[in-house]
N, CA, C and O atoms as a printed pandas DataFrame, in Angstrom:
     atom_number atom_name residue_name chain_id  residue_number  x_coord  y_coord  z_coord
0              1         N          UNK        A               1  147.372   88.494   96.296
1              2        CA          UNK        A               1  148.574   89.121   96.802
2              3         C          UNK        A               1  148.188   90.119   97.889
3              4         O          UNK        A               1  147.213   90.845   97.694
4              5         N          UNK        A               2  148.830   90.197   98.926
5              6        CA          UNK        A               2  148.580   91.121   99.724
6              7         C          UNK        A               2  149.286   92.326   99.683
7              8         O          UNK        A               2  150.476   92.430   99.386
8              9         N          UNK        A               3  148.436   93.348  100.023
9             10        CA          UNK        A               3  148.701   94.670  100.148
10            11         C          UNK        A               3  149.748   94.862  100.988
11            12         O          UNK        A               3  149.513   94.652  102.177
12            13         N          UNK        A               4  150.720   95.167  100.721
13            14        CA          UNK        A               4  152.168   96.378  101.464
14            15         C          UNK        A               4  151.588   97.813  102.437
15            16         O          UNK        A               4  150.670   98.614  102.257
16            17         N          UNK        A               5  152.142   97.728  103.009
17            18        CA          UNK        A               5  152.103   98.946  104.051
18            19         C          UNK        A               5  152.966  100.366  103.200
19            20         O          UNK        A               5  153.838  100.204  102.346
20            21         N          UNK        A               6  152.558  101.463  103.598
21            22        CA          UNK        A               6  153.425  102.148  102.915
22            23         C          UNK        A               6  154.679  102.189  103.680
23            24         O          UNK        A               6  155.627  102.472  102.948
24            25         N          UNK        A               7  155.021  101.987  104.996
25            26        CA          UNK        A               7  156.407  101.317  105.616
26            27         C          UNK        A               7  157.181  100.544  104.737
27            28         O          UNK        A               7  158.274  100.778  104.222
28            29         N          UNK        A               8  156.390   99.541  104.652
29            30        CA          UNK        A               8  156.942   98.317  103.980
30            31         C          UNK        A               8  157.741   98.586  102.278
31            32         O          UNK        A               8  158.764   98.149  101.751
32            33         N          UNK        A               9  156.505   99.646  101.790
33            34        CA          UNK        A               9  156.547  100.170  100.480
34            35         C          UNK        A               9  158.082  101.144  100.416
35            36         O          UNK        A               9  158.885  101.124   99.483
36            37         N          UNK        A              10  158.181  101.890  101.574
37            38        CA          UNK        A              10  159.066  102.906  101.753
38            39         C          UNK        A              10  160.000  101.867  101.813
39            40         O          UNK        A              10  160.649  101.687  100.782
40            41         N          UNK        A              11  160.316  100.856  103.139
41            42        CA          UNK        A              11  161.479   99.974  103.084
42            43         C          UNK        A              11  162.027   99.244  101.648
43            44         O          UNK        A              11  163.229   99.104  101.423
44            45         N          UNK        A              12  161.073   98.848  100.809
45            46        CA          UNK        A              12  161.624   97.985   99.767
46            47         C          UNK        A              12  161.695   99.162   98.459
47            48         O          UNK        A              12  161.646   98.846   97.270
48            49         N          UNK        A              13  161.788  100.218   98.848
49            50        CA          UNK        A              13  162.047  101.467   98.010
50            51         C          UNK        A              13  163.655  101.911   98.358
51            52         O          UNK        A              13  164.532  101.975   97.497
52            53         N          UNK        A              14  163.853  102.202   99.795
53            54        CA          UNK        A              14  164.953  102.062  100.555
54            55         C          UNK        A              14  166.289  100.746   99.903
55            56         O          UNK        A              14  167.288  100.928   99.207
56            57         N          UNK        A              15  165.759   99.572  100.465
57            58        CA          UNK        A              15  166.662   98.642   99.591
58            59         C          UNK        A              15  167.333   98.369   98.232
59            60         O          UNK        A              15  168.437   98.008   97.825
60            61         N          UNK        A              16  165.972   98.764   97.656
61            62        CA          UNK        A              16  166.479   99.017   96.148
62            63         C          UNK        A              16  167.212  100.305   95.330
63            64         O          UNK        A              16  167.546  100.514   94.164
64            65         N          UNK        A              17  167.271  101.080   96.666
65            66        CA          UNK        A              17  168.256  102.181   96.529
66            67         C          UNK        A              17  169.623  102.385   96.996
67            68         O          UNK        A              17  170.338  103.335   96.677
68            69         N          UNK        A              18  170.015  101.170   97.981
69            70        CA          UNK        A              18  171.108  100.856   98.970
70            71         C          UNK        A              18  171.553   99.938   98.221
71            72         O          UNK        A              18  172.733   99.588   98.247
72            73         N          UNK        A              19  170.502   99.331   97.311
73            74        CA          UNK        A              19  171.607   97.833   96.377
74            75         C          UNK        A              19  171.867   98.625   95.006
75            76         O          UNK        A              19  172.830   98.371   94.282
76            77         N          UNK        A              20  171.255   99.257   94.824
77            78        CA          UNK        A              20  171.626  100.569   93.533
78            79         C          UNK        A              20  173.109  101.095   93.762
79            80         O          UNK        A              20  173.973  100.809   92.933
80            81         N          UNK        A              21  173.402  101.846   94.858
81            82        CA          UNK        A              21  174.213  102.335   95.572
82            83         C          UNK        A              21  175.580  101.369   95.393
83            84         O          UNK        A              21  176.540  101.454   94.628
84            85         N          UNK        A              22  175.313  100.649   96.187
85            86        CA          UNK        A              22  176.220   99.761   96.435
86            87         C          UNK        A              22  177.417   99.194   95.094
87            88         O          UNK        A              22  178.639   99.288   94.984
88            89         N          UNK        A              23  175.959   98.391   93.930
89            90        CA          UNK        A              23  176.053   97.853   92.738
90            91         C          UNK        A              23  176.786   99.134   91.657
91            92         O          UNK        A              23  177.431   98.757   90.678
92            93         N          UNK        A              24  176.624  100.550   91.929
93            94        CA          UNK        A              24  176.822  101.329   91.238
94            95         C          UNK        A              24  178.517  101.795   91.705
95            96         O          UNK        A              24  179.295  101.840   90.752
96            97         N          UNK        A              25  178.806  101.961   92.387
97            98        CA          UNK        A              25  180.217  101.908   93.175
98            99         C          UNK        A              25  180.690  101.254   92.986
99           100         O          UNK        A              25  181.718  101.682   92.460
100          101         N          UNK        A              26  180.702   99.425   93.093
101          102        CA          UNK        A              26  181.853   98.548   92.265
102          103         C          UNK        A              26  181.399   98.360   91.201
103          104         O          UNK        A              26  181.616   97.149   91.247
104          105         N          UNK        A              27  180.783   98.535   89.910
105          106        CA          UNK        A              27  180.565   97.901   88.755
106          107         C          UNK        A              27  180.702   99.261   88.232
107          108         O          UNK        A              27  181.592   99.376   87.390
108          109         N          UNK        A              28  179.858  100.619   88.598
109          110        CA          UNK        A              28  179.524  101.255   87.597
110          111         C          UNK        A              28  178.067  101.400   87.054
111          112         O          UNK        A              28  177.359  100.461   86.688
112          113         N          UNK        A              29  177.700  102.845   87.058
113          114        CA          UNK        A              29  176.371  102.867   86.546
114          115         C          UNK        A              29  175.970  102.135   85.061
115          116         O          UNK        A              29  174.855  101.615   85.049
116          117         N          UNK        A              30  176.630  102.060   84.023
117          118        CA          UNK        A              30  176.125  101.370   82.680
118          119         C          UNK        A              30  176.494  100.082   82.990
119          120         O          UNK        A              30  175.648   99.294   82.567
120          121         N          UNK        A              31  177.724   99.359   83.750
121          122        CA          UNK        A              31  177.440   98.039   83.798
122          123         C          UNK        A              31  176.615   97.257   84.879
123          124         O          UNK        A              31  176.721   96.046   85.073
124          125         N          UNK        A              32  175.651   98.240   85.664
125          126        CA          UNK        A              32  174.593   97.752   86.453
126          127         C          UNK        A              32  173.400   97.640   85.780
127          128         O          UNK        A              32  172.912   98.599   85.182
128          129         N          UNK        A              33  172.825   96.420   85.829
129          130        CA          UNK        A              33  171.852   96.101   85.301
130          131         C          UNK        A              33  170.517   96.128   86.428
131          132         O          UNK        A              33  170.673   95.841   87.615
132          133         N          UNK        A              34  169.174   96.529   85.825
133          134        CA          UNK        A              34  168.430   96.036   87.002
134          135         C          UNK        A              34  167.946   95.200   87.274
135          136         O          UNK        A              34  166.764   95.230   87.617
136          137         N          UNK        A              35  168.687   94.062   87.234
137          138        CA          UNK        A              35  168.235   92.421   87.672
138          139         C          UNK        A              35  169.087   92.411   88.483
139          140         O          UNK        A              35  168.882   91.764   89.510
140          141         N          UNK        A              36  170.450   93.180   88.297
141          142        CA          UNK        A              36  171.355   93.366   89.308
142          143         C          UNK        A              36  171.244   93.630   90.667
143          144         O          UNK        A              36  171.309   93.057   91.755
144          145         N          UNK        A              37  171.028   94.858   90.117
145          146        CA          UNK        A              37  169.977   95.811   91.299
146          147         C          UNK        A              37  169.061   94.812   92.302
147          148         O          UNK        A              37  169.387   94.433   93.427
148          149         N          UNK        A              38  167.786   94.485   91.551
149          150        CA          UNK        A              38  166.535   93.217   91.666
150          151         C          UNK        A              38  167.356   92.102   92.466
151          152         O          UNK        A              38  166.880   92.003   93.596
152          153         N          UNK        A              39  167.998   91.580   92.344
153          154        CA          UNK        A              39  169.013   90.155   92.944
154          155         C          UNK        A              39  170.115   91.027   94.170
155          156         O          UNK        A              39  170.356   90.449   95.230
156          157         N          UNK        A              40  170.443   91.785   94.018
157          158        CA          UNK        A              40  171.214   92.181   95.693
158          159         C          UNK        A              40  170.103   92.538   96.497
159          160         O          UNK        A              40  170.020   91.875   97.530
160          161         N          UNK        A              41  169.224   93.395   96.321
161          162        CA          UNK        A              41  168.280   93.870   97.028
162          163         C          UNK        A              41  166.654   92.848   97.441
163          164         O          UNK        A              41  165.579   93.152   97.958
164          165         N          UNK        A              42  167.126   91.813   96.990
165          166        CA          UNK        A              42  166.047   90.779   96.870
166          167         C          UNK        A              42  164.811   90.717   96.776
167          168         O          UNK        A              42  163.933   90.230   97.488
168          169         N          UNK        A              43  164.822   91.345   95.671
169          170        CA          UNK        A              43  163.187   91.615   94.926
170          171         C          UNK        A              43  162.812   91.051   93.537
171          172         O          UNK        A              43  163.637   90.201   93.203
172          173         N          UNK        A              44  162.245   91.162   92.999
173          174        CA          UNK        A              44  161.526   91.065   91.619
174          175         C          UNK        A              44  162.302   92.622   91.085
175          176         O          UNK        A              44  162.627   93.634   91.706
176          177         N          UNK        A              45  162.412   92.148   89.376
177          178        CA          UNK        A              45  162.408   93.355   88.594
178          179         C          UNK        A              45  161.173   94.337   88.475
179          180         O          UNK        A              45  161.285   95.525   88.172
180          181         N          UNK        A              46  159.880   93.637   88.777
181          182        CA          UNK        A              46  158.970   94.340   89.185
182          183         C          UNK        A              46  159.127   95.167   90.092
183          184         O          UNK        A              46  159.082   96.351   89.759
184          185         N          UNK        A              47  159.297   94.922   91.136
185          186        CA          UNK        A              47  159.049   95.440   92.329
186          187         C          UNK        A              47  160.519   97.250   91.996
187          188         O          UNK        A              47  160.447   98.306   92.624
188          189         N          UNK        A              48  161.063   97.079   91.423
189          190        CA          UNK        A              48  162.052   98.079   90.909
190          191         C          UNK        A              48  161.153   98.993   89.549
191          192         O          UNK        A              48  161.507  100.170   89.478
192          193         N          UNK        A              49  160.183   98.609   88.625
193          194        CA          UNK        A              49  159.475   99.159   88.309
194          195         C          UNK        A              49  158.447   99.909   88.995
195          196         O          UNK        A              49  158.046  101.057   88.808
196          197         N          UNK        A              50  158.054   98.892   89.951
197          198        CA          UNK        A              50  156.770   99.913   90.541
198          199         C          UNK        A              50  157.472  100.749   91.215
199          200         O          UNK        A              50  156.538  101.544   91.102
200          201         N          UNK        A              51  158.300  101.384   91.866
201          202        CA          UNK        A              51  158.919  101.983   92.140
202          203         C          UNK        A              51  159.513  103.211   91.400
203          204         O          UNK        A              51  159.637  104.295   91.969
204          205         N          UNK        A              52  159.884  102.993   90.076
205          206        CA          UNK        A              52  161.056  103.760   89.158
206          207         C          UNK        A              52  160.627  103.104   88.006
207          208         O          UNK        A              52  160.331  101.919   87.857
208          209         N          UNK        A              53  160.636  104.408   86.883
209          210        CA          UNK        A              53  160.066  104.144   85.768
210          211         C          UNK        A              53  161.508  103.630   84.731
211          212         O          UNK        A              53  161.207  103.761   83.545
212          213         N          UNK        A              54  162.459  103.277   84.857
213          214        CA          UNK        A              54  164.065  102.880   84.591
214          215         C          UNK        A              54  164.955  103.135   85.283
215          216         O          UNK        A              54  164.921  103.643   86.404
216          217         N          UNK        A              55  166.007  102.739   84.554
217          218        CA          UNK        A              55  167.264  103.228   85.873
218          219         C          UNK        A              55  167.763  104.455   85.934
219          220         O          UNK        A              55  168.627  104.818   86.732
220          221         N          UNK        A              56  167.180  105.204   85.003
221          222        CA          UNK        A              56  167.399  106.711   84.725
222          223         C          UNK        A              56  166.689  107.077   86.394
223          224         O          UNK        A              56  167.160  107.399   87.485
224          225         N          UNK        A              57  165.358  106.821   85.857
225          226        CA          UNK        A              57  164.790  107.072   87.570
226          227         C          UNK        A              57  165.597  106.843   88.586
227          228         O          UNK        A              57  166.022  107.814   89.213
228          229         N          UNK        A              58  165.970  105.536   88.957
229          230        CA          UNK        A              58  166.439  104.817   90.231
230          231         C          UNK        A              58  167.726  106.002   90.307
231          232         O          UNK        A              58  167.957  106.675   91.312
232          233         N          UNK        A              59  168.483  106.087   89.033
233          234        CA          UNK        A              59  169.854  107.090   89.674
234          235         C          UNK        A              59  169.122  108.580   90.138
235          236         O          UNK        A              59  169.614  109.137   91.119
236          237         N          UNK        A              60  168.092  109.155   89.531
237          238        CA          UNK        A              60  167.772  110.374   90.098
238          239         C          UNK        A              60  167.295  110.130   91.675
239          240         O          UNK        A              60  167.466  110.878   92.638
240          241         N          UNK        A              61  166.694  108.942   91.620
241          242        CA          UNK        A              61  166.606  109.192   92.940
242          243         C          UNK        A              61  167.479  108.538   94.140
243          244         O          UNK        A              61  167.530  108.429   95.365
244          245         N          UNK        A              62  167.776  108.375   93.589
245          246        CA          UNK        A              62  169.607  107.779   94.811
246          247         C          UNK        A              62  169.963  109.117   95.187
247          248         O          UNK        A              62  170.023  109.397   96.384
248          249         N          UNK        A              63  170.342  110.456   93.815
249          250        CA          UNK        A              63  170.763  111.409   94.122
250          251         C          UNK        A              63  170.278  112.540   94.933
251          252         O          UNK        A              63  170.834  113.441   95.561
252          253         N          UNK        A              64  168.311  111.984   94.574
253          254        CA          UNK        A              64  167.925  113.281   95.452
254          255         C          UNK        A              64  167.859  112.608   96.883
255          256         O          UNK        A              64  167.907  113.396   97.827
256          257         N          UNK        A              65  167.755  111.252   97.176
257          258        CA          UNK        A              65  168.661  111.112   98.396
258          259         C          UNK        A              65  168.667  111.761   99.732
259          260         O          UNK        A              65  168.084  112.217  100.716
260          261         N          UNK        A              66  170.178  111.363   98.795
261          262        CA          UNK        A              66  171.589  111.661   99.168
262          263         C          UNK        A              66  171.932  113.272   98.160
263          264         O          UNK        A              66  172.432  113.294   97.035
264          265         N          UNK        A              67  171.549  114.314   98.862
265          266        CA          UNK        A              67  171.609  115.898   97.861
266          267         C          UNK        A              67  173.225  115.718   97.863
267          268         O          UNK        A              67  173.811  115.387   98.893
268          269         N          UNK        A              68  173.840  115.935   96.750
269          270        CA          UNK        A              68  175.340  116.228   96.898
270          271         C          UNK        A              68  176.206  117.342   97.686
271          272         O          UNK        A              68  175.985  118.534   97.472
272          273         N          UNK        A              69  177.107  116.963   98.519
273          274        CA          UNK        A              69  177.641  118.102   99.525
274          275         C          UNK        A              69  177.726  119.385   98.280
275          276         O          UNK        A              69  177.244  120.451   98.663
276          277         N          UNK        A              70  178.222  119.379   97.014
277          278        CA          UNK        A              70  178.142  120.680   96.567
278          279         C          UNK        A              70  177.261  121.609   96.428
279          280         O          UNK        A              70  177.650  122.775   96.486
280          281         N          UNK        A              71  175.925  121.331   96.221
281          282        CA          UNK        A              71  173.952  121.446   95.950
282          283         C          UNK        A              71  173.684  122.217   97.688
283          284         O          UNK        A              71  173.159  123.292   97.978
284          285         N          UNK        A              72  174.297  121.134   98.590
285          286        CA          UNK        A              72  173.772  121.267  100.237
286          287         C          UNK        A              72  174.145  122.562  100.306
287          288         O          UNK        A              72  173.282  123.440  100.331
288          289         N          UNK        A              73  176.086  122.995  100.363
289          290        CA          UNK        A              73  176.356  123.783  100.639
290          291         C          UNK        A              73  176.308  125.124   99.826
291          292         O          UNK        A              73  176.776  126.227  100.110
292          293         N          UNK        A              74  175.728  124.776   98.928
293          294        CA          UNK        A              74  175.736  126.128   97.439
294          295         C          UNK        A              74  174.689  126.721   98.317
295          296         O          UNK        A              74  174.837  127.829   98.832
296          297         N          UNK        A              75  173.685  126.019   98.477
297          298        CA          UNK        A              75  172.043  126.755   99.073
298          299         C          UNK        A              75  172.342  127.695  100.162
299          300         O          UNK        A              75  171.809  128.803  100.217
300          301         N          UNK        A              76  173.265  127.230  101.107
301          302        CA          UNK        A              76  173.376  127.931  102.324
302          303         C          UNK        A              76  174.046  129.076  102.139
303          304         O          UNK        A              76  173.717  130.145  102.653
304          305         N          UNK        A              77  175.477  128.824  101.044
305          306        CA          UNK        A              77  175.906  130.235  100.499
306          307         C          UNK        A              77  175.280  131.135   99.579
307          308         O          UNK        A              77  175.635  132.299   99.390
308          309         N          UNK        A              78  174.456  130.620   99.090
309          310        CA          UNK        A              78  173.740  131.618   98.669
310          311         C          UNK        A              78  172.288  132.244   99.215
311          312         O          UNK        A              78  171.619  133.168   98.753
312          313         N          UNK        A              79  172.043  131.325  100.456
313          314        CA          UNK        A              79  171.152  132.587  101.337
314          315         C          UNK        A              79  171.771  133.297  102.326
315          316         O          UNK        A              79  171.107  133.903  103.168
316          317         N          UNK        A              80  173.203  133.295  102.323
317          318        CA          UNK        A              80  173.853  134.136  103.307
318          319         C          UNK        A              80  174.149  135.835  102.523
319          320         O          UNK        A              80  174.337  135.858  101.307
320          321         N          UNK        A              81  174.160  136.767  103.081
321          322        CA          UNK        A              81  174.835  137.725  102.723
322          323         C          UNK        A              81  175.346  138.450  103.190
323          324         O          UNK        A              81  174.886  139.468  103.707
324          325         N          UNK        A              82  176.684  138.026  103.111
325          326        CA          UNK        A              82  177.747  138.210  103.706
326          327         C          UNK        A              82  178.396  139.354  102.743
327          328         O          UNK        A              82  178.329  139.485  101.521
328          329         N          UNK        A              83  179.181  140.290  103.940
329          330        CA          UNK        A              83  179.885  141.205  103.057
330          331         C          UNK        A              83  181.348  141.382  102.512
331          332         O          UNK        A              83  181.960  142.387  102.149
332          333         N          UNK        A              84  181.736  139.894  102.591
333          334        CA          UNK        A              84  183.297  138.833  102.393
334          335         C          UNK        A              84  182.971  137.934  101.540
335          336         O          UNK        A              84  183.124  136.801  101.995
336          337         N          UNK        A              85  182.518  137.981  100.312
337          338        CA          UNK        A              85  182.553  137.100   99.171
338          339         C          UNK        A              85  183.367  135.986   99.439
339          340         O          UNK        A              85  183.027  134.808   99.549
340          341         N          UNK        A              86  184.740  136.613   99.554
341          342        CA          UNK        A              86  185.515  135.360   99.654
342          343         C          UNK        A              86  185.782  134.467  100.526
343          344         O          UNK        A              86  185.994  133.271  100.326
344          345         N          UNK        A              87  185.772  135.219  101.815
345          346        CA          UNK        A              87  185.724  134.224  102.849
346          347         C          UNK        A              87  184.519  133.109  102.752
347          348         O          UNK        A              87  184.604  131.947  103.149
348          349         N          UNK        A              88  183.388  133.719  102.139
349          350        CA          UNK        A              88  182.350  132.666  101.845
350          351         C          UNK        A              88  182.615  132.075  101.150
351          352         O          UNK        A              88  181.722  131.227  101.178
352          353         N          UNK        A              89  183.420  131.750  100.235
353          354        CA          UNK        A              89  183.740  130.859   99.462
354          355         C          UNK        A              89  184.711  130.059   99.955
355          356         O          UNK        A              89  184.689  128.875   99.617
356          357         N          UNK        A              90  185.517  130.426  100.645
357          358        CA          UNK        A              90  186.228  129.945  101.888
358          359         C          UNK        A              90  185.407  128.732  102.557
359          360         O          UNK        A              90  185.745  127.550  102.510
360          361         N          UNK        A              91  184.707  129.051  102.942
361          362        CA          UNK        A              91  183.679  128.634  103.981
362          363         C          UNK        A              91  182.550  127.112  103.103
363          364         O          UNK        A              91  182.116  126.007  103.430
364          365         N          UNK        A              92  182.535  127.911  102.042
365          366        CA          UNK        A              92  181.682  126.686  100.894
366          367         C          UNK        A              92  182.906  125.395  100.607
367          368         O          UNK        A              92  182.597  124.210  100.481
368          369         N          UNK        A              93  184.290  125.914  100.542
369          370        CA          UNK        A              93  184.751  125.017  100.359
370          371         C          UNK        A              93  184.987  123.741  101.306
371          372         O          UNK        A              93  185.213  122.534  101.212
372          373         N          UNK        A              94  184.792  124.772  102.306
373          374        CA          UNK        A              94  185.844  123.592  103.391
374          375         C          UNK        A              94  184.682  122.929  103.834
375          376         O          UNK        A              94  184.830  121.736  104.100
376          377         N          UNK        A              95  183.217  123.568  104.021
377          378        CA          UNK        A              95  182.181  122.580  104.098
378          379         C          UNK        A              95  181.866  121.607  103.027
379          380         O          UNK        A              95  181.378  120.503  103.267
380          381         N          UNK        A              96  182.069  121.910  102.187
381          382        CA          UNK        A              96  181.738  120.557  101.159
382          383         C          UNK        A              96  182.905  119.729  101.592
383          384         O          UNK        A              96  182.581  118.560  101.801
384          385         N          UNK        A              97  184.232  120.009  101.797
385          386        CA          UNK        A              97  184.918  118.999  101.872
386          387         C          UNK        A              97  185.253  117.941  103.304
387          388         O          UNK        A              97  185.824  116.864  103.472
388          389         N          UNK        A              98  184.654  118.780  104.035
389          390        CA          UNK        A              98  184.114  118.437  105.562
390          391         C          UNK        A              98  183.273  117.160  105.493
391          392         O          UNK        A              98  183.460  116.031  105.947
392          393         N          UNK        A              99  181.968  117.884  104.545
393          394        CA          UNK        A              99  180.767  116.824  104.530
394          395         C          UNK        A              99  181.035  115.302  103.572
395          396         O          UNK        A              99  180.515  114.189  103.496
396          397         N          UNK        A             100  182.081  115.987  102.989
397          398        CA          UNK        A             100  182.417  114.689  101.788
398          399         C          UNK        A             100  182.878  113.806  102.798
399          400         O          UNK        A             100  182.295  112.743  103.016
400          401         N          UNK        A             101  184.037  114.223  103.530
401          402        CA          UNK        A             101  184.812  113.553  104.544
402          403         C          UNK        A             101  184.051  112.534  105.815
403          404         O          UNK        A             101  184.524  111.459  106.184
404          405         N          UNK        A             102  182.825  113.139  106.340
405          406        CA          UNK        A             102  182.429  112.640  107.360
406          407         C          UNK        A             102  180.920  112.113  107.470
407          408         O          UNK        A             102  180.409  111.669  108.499
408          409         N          UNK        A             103  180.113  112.283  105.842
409          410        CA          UNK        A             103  179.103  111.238  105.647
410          411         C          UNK        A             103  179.059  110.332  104.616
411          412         O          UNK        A             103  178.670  110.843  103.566
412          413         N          UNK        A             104  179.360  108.995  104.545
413          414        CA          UNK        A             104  179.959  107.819  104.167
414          415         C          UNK        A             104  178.797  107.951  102.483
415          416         O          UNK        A             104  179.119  108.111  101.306
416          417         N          UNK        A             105  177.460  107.793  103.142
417          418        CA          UNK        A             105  176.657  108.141  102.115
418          419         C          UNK        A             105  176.989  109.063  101.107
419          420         O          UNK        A             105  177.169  108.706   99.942
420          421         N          UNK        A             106  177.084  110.259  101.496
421          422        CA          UNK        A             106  177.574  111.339  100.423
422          423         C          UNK        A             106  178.684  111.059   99.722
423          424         O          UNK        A             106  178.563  111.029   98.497
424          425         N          UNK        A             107  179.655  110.863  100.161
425          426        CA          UNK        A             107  180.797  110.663   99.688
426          427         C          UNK        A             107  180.551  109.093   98.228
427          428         O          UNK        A             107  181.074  109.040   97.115
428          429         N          UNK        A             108  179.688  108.180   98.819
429          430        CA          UNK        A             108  179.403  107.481   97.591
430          431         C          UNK        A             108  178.688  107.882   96.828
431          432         O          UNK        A             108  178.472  107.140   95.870
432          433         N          UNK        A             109  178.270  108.674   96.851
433          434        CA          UNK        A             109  177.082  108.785   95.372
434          435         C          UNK        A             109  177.812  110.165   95.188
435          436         O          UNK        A             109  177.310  110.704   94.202
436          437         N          UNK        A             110  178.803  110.963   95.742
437          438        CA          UNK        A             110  179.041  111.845   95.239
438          439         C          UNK        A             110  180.490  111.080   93.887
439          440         O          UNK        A             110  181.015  111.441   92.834
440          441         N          UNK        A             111  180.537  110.207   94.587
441          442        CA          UNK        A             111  182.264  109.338   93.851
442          443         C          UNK        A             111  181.093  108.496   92.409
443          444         O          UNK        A             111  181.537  108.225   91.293
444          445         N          UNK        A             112  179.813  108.270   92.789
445          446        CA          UNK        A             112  179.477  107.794   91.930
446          447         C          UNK        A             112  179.177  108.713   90.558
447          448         O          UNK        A             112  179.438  108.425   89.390
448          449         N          UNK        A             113  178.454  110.076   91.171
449          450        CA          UNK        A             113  178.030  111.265   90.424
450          451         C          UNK        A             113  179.787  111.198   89.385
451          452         O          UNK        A             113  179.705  110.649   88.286
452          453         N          UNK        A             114  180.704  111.559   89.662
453          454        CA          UNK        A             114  181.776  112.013   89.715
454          455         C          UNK        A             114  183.255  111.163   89.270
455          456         O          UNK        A             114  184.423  111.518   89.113
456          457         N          UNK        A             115  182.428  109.696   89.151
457          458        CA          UNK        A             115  183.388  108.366   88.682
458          459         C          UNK        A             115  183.116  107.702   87.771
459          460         O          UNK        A             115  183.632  107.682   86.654
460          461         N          UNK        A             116  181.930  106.857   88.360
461          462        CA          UNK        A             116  180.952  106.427   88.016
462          463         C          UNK        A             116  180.102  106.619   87.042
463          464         O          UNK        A             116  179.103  106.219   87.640
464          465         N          UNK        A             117  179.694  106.935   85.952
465          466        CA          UNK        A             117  179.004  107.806   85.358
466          467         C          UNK        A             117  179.486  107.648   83.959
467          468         O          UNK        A             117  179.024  108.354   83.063
């Protein structure tokens, strides 16, 4: 067997996280299986092991990702210090709901975090 590139390694790490994704949005995380997973993303169930030690894994790492707009924007409000509490909270809101709105990614794994599940 020949050796993978770590490109290659990264790409078929990539796929099996985009058919995770995908599979987890119409079915649902418990009724995705990882042969599921393995068969959209066109790999071996192996190749989803060497990768991820279960699907416990594969969902943690879909999520660290894709960080959830709430996680993104918590960090930033809380290294600000601001002397308007509320307006910062102001400000946390409408960015999370900004970012939900206008990155396609986030918005699925945040619907998955949040539906899905």
């Amino acid at each position: 067997m020949a050796r993978r590139t770590k490109e290659e390694a990264a790409a078929t790490r990539d796929s099996i996280l985009d058919a995770a994704e995908k599979l987890f949005v119409e079915q649902g995380v418990s009724r995705t299986t990882l042969q599921h997973i393995a068969s959209e993303a066109g790999v071996t169930r192996g190749a989803i092991y060497w990768h991820f030690d279960d699907k416990s894994a594969l969902f943690n790492a879909m999520m660290d990702r894709v960080r959830l707009p709430l996680e993104a924007e918590l960090q930033l409000l809380d290294e600000s210090e601001s002397a308007d509490p509320l307006d910062d909270l102001r400000s946390y809101v409408m960015a999370v709901l900004r970012r939900t709105v206008n990155d396609p990614q986030a918005r699925r794994v945040f619907e998955i975090a949040t539906l899905k599940v």
